[in-house]
C-alpha positions as CSV (number, residue, x, y, z in Angstrom):
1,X,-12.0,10.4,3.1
2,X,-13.2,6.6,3.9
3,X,-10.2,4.6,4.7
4,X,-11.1,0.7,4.4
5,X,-8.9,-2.0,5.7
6,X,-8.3,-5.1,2.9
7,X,-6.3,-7.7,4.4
8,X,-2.2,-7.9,5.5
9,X,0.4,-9.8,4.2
10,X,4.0,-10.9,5.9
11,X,6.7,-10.3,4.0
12,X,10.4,-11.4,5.4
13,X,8.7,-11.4,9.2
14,X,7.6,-8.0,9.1
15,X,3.5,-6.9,8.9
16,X,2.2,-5.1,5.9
17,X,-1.4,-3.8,5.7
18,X,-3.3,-3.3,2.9
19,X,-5.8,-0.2,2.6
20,X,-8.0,1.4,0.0
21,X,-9.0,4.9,0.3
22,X,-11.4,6.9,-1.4
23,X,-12.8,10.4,-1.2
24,X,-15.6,12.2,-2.9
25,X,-14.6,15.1,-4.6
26,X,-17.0,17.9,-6.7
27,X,-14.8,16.1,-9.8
28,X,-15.9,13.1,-9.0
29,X,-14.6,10.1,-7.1
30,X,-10.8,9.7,-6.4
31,X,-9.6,6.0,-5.2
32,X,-6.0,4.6,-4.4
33,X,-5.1,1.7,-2.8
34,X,-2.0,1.9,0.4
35,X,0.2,0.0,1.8
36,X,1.1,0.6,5.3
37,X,4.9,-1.0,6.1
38,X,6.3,-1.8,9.9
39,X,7.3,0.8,12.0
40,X,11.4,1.0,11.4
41,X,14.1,1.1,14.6
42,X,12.8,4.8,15.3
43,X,9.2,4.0,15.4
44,X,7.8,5.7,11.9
45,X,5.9,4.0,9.1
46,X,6.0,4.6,5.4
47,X,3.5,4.2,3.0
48,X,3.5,2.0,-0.4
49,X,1.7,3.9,-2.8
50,X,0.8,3.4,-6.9
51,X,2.3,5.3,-9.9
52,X,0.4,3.6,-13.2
53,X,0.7,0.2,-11.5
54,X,4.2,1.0,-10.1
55,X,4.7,0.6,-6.5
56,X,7.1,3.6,-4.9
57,X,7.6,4.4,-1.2
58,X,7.5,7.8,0.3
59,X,10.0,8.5,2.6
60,X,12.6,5.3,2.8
61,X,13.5,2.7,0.9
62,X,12.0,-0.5,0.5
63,X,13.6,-3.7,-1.4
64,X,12.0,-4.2,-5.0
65,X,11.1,-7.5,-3.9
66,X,8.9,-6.7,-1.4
67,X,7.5,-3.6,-3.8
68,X,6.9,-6.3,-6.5
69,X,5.3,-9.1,-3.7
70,X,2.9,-6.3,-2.4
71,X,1.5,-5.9,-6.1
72,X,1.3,-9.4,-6.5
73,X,-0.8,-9.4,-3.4
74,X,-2.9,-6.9,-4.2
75,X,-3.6,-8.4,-7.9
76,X,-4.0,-12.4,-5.6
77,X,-7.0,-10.9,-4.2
78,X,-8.6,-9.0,-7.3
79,X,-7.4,-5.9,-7.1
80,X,-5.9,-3.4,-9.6
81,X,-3.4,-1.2,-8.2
């Protein structure tokens, strides 16, 4: 799998980096864009993932605002999530 780092965003003082990953399978080429969020008061990330252009988190939760400002970044700099 080739991880490549996009760019990062602050959102409400807190770091958010933007990845896109891709891996060559023998079906053919599988792509999806991540969002890495801070580190919380225990020390673990989560990850922003897409759903049809619908951002979800994995593990905690993260406000809608920031879900729908980490779209709006991606889209800003020509991506399609």
């Amino acid at each position: 799998m080739e991880t490549e780092y996009l760019f990062s965003r602050k959102f409400n003082g807190e770091e958010y980096k933007f990845y896109h990953n891709s891996m060559n399978t023998k079906w053919g080429l599988y792509s999806y864009f991540e969002i890495k969020t801070p580190a919380n008061c225990f020390g673990y990330t989560d990850s922003i993932l897409f759903d049809n252009g619908t951002p979800y988190t994995l593990y905690r939760y993260c406000p809608n605002w920031i879900l729908k400002s980490c779209k709006e970044a991606l889209i800003k700099h020509g991506y399609e999530p």
